[in-house]
DOLUMTOR-769733 format. One record per residue (C-alpha): x negated, y, z negated. Coordinates in steps of 0.5 Angstrom, whole numbers, plus 2048, in hexadecimal, padded with zeros to 3 digits. Each point is the difference from the previous one (the first is absolute). Layout:
N
   u   v   w
   X   Y   Z
...
end
This chain:
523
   u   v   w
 74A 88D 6DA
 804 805 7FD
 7FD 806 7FF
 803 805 7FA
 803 807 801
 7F8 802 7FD
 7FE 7FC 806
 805 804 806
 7FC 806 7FC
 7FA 7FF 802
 801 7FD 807
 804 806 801
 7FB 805 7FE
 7FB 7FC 805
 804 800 806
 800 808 7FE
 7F9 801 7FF
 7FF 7FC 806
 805 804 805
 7FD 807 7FD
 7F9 7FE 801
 801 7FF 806
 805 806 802
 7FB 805 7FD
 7FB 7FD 803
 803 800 807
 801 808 7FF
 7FD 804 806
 7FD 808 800
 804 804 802
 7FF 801 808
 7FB 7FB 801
 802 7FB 805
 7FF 7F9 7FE
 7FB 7FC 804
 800 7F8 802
 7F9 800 7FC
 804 802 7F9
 807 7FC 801
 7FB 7FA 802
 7FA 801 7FC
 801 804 7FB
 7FC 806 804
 7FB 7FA 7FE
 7FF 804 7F9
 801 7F9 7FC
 7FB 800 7FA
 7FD 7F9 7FE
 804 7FF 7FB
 806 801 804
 7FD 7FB 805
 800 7FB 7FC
 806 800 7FC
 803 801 807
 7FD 7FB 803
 803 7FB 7F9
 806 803 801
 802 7FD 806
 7FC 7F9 800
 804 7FF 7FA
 807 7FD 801
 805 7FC 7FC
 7FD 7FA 805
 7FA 802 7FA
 804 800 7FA
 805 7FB 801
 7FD 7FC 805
 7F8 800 7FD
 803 7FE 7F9
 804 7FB 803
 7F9 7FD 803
 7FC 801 7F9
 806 7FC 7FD
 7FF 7FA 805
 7FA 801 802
 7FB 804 7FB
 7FB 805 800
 7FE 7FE 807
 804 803 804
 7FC 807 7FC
 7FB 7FE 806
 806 804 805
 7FE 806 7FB
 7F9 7FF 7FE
 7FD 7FF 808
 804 806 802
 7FD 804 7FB
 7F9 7FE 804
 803 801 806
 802 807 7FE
 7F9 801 800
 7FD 7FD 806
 806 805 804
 7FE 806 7FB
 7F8 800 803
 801 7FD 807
 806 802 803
 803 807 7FD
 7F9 804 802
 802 7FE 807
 808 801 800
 800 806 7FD
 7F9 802 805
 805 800 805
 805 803 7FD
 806 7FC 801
 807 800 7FE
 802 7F8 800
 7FD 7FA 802
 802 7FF 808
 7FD 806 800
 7F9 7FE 7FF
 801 7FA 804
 801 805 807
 7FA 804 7FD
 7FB 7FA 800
 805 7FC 807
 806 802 804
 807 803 7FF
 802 7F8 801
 7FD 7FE 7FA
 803 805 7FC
 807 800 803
 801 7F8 800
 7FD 800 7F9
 804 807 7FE
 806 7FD 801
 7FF 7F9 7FD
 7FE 803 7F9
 806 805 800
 805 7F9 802
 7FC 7FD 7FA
 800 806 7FC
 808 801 801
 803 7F9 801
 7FB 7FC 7FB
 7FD 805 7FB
 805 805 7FF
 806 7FA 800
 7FD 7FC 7FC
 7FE 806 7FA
 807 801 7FF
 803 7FA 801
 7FB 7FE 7FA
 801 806 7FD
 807 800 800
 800 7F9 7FC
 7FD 804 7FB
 807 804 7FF
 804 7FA 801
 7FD 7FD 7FB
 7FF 805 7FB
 807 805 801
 804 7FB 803
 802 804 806
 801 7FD 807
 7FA 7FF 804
 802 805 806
 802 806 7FA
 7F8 7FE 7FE
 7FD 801 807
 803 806 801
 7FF 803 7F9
 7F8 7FF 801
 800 802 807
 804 807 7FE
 7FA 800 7F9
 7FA 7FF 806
 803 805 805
 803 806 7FC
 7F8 802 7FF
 7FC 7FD 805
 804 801 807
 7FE 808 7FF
 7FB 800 7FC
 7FC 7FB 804
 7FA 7FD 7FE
 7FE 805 7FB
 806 7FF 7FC
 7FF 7F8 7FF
 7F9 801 7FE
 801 805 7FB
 806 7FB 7FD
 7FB 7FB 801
 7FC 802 7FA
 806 801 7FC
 803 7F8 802
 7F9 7FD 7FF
 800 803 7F8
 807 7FD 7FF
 7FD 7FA 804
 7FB 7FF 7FB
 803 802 7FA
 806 7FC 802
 7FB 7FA 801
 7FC 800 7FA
 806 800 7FC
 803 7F9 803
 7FA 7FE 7FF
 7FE 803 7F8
 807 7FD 7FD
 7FF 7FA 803
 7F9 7FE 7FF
 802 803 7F8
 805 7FB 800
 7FC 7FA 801
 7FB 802 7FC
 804 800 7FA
 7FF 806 7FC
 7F7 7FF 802
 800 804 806
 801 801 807
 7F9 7FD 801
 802 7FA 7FC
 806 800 804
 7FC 800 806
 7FB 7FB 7FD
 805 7FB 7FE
 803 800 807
 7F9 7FD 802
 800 7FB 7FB
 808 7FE 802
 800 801 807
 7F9 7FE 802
 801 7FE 807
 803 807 802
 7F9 804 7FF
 7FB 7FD 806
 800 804 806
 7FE 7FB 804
 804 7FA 801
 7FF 7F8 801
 801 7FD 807
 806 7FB 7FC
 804 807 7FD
 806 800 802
 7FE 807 801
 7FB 800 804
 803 801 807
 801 808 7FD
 7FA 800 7FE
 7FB 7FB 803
 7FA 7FF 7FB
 7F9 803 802
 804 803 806
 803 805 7FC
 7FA 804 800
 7FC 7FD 806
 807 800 804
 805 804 804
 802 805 7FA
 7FA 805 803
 803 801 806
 807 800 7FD
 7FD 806 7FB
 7FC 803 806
 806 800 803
 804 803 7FB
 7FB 805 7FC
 7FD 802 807
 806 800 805
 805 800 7FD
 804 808 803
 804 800 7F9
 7FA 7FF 7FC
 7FA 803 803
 805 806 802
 7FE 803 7F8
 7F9 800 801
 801 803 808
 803 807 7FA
 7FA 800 7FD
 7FC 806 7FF
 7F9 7FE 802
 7FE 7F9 801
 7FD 800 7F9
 807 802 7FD
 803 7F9 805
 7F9 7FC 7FD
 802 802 7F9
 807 7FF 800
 800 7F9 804
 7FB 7FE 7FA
 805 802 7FB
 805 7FB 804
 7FB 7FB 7FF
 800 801 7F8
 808 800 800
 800 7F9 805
 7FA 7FC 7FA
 806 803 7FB
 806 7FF 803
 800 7F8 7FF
 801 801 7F8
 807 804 802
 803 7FB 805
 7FC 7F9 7FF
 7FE 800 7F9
 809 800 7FE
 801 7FC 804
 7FB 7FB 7FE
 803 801 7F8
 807 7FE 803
 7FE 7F9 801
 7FC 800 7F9
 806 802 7FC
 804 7FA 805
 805 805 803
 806 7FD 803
 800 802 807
 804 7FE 806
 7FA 803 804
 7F9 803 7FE
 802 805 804
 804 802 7FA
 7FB 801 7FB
 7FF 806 800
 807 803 7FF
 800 7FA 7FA
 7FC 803 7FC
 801 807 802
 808 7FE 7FD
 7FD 7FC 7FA
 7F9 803 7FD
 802 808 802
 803 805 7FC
 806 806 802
 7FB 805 802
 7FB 7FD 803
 804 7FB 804
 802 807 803
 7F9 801 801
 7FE 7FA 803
 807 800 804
 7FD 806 802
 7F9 7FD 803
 804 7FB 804
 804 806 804
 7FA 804 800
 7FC 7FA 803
 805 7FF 806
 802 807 802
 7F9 803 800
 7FF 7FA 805
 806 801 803
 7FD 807 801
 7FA 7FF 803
 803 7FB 805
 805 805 803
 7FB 805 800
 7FA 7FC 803
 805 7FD 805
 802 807 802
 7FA 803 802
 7FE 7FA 804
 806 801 803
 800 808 801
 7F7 800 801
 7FF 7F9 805
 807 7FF 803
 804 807 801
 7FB 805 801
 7FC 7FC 805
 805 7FE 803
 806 804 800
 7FE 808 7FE
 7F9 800 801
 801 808 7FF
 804 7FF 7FA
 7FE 806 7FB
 7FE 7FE 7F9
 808 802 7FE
 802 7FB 805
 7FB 7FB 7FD
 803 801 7FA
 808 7FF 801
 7FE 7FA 803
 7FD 7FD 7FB
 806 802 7FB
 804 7FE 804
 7FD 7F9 801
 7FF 7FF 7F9
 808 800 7FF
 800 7FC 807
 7FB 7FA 7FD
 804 800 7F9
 807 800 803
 7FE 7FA 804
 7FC 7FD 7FA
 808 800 7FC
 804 7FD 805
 7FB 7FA 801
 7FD 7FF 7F8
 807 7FD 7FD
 800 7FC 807
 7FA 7FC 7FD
 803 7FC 7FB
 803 7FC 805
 7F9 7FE 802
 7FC 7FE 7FC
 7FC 7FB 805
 800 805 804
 7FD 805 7FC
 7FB 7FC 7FD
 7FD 7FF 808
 801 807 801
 7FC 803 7FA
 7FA 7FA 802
 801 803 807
 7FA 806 7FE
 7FC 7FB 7FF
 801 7FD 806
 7FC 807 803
 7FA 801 7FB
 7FB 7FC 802
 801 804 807
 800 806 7FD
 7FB 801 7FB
 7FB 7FC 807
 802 807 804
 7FF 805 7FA
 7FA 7FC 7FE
 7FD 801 808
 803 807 801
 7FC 803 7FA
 7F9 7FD 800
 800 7FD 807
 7FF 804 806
 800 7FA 806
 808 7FF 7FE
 805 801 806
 807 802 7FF
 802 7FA 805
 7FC 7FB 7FC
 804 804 7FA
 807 7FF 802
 7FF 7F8 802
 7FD 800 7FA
 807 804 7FD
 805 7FB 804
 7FC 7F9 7FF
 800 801 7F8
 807 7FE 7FE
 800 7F9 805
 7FA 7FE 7FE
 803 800 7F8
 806 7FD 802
 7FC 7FB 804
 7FB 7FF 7F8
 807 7FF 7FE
 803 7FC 805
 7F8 7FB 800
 7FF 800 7F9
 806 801 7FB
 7FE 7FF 7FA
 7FA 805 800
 801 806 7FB
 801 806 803
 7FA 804 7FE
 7FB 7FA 803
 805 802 807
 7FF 808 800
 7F7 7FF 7FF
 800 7FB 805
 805 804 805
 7FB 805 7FE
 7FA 7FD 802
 803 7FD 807
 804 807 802
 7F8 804 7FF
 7FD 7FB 804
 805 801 806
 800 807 7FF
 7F8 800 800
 7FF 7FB 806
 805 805 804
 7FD 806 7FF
 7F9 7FD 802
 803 7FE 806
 804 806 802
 7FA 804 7FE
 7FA 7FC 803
 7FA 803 802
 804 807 7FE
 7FE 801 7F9
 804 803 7FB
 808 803 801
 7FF 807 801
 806 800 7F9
 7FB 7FD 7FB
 800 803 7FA
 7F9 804 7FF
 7FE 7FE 7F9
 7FC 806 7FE
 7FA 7FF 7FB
 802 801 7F9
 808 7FF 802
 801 7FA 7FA
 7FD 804 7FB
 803 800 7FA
 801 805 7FA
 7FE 7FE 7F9
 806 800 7FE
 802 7FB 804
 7FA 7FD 800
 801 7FF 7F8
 807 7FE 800
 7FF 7FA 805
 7FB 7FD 7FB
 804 800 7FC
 806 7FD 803
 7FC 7FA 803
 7FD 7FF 7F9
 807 800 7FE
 801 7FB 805
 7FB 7FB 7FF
 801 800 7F9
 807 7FF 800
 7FE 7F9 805
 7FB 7FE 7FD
 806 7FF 7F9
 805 7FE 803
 7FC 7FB 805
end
C-alpha cells in the first residue's frame, strides 16, 4: 500500500494528537501526590461513554481488521457471530458482575478472587494471567502490529515493534490508566471513521454508481453463501464455526470470559464513576460490538466479491485499502489500524502491570508500599513488560506453529475460569480448594478433548470443558463443606443489587432486538 505525502500528514497529525492527549491528560495538581487509585483507575472518574470507547478500544487489534476481513473473506458473515454474542455478553457482565465488583472495591481480578477464596488463588491465578498478558497478549499485539508497518512502509520488522512500542509507552507509562482511557475515546473515533470509509468506498464501487446499499445488495445476490450466521455441518468452515452450536456452544463461556474476567477489559468499568456510569458504558460497548462486523467483516466479504488475487485471505484488507482508498483517507484509515494496535497495546501494559504492583508486589514483597511506591512500580513494570514484549515479538515469525498453539492455549483455561467466577459470584458452598483443582484440571482436560476427539471444534471443546469443570468444582465443594453450610467468603446477594436503570434497561432492548433481527435474516 503506498501512501501519499497527504496521507503521512494525516497519519502524522493522528500520532500527535494521540500523544498530546494522552500528555495533558496525564498532568497532575501541583502538590498533590498521585495515588494507586488514580494511575491504575483513573481515580475511578471514567464517564460512560469513556468506558465504552475504552473497553473498544482495547478489544480491537489488528487480529480485528486484518485477521476478522480475512474470515469475511473466507468465510463470511459468520464469523460476525464473535462480535454479535459478545454484544449479549456485554450485557450479562454489565448486570450481574459489575454490581458485585465494584461493591468490593477491587483493583484487578485476583484481587477478587482472594476476596471470595484465599490468597492461593489469587497468587497462582495473578501470576498466570501476567505470564499470558506478557508473553502471549502483549507479544502477539505487536508482532501483529508491526506487520501492518512492514507491509504498509516498508521497514524492518524489529524498527516496527519498537516504533509502536515507543507511540504506546510515551503516554501510558506515566500517565497510567487514565491517559490510555482518554486516548482511548480518541482512537475509537478514528476507529470507526477509518472503518466506515474502507467500507463506503468499497460498497460504492460495487454498486456501480447506485449506492452503497446496492453495493451491499449485490453482494448477497453474487456471494450468497457468505451471509448465513449459521453453517451446515458439510462447510468446510464448520470446525470455526460448528453450525446450531455457535450460539448454544462454548462461545458464551469464551465471552464470559473475556467480557467478564478479562483484567485488560473489565479494568475501564472498575474506573467508572458509580455503578450506573460502568452500566451504561459496557451497553454503549455492546452497541460498537453489533457495529463493528460492518468495518472489519463486511470488506472482507467485498474482497472475495470483486475476485481479489490474494495470496492469503488474511490480505484482504490491505488489498482494498490499496485499490479502492484515496491519498488521504488511506491516511486515515492507516491511522485507524495504529490506533487499533497501540490502545491495545496500552491497555495490555497497563492491566498487566497493576497485576503485577496490586497482587504480586504489594502482597507479597512491600506489604507497607505507600501509594508513591505503588506508583513507581507500576512505571517501571509497564517498561519492564513492553521491553520483554520487543525482544520476544520479532521472535514469532519463526514460529508459526508454535504461535498458533500458544494463541489457543487461552482457551485451554476458559471453561476452568468462567466455572470458578460463576460459583464465586453467585454461589456460596464454593471452596477455594475445589477451586484450585478446578484452576489445575482445566488445561489437561482440554488437551485430553484434544487428544480423544481431534476433529471437534474448538467451540463444542470450551462448553463441554465447562460443563465438566463446573461439575468438579460443585462435587468438591459439597464434599469439603458437607454438613457445614455455606463458606463464610460467599458473596451476599443484597436484594435489589441486579437492578438496572432505564437506561440501561432501554439499551439492552435494544441490542438484543438488534440481534434477533439480524439472526432471524441472515439465518
Amino acid at each position: 500500500m503506498d501512501l501519499s505525502t497527504l496521507d503521512f500528514v494525516v497519519f502524522i497529525g493522528y500520532c500527535c494528537l494521540v500523544v498530546g492527549l494522552g500528555l495533558f491528560v496525564s498532568r497532575r495538581k501541583k502538590g498533590v501526590e498521585e495515588t494507586s487509585s488514580d494511575y491504575f483507575l483513573a481515580g475511578r472518574s471514567l464517564p460512560w461513554w469513556a468506558v465504552g470507547a475504552s473497553l473498544i478500544a482495547s478489544n480491537i487489534s489488528a487480529e480485528q481488521f486484518i485477521g476478522m476481513s480475512g474470515s469475511g473473506y473466507a468465510i463470511g458473515l459468520g464469523i460476525a457471530t464473535y462480535e454479535w454474542i459478545g454484544a449479549l455478553g456485554l450485557l450479562i457482565v454489565a448486570k450481574y458482575f459489575l454490581p458485585i465488583f465494584l461493591k468490593t472495591r477491587i483493583y484487578t481480578m485476583p484481587q477478587f478472587l482472594e476476596i471470595r477464596y484465599d490468597h492461593r488463588v489469587r497468587t497462582s491465578l495473578a501470576v498466570f494471567w501476567l505470564l499470558v498478558y506478557v508473553f502471549i497478549n502483549l507479544t502477539s499485539v505487536l508482532y501483529l502490529g508491526a506487520l501492518v508497518l512492514v507491509n504498509v512502509l516498508g521497514i524492518e520488522l524489529l524498527h516496527a515493534v519498537i516504533g509502536l512500542a515507543l507511540f504506546s509507552a510515551i503516554y501510558s507509562v506515566y500517565g497510567g490508566l487514565k491517559a490510555v482511557a482518554w486516548t482511548d475515546v480518541m482512537q475509537v473515533t478514528f476507529l470507526v471513521i477509518g472503518g466506515f470509509i474502507t467500507t463506503f468506498l468499497v460498497l460504492r464501487v460495487i454498486g456501480d454508481g447506485d449506492g452503497v446499499l446496492a453495493g451491499f445488495g449485490k453482494m448477497m445476490e453474487v456471494a450468497p453463501e457468505k451471509f448465513h450466521m449459521i453453517l451446515p455441518k458439510d462447510h468446510e468452515m464448520y470446525t470455526y464455526l460448528p453450525g446450531i452450536g455457535v450460539l448454544l456452544g462454548g462461545i458464551w463461556m469464551a465471552n464470559l470470559y473475556y467480557f467478564g474476567c478479562n483484567q485488560y477489559i473489565i479494568q475501564r468499568a472498575l474506573a467508572a464513576k458509580s455503578l450506573r456510569e460502568a452500566q451504561r458504558g459496557v451497553a454503549f460497548a455492546g452497541f460498537l460490538k453489533l457495529l463493528l462486523p460492518i468495518l472489519v467483516v463486511v470488506p472482507g466479504i467485498a474482497a472475495y466479491v470483486l475476485q481479489a488475487d490474494l495470496g492469503k485471505p488474511d490480505d484482504a484488507y490491505p488489498w482494498l485499502l490499496s485499490n479502492f482508498v484515496g491519498p488521504g483517507f488511506k491516511g486515515l484509515v492507516f491511522a485507524a489500524l495504529i490506533a487499533a494496535i497501540v490502545s491495545s497495546l496500552s491497555s495490555m501494559t497497563n492491566s498487566s502491570s497493576t497485576i503485577f504492583t496490586m497482587d504480586l508486589y504489594k502482597p507479597l514483597i512491600n506489604k507497607n508500599a505507600s501509594e508513591q511506591i505503588l506508583v513507581r512500580t507500576g512505571r517501571i513494570t509497564s517498561l519492564a513488560v513492553l521491553t520483554i514484549a520487543v525482544l520476544i515479538a520479532p521472535l514469532l515469525r519463526n514460529l508459526d506453529q508454535a504461535f498458533q498453539f500458544i494463541q489457543d492455549f487461552t482457551g485451554y483455561i476458559t471453561p476452568g475460569l468462567v466455572a470458578i467466577f460463576l460459583a464465586g459470584l453467585f454461589w456460596k458452598k464454593a471452596t477455594a480448594n475445589a477451586a484450585l483443582v478446578v484452576a489445575i484440571s482445566a488445561i489437561p482436560l482440554s488437551l485430553l478433548f484434544d487428544l480423544v476427539f481431534p476433529e471437534m471444534p474448538f467451540m463444542n471443546r470450551v462448553g463441554y470443558c465447562f460443563l465438566i469443570l463446573s461439575a468438579l468444582l460443585v462435587v468438591l465443594s459439597l464434599i469439603e463443606r458437607r454438613g457445614r453450610g455455606d463458606s463464610e467468603k460467599g458473596i451476599e446477594i443484597e436484594r435489589g443489587l441486579f437492578r438496572t436503570g432505564p437506561v440501561f434497561n432501554a439499551s439492552a432492548i435494544v441490542i438484543l432486538g438488534v440481534f434477533a433481527a439480524l439472526y432471524a435474516i441472515f439465518w
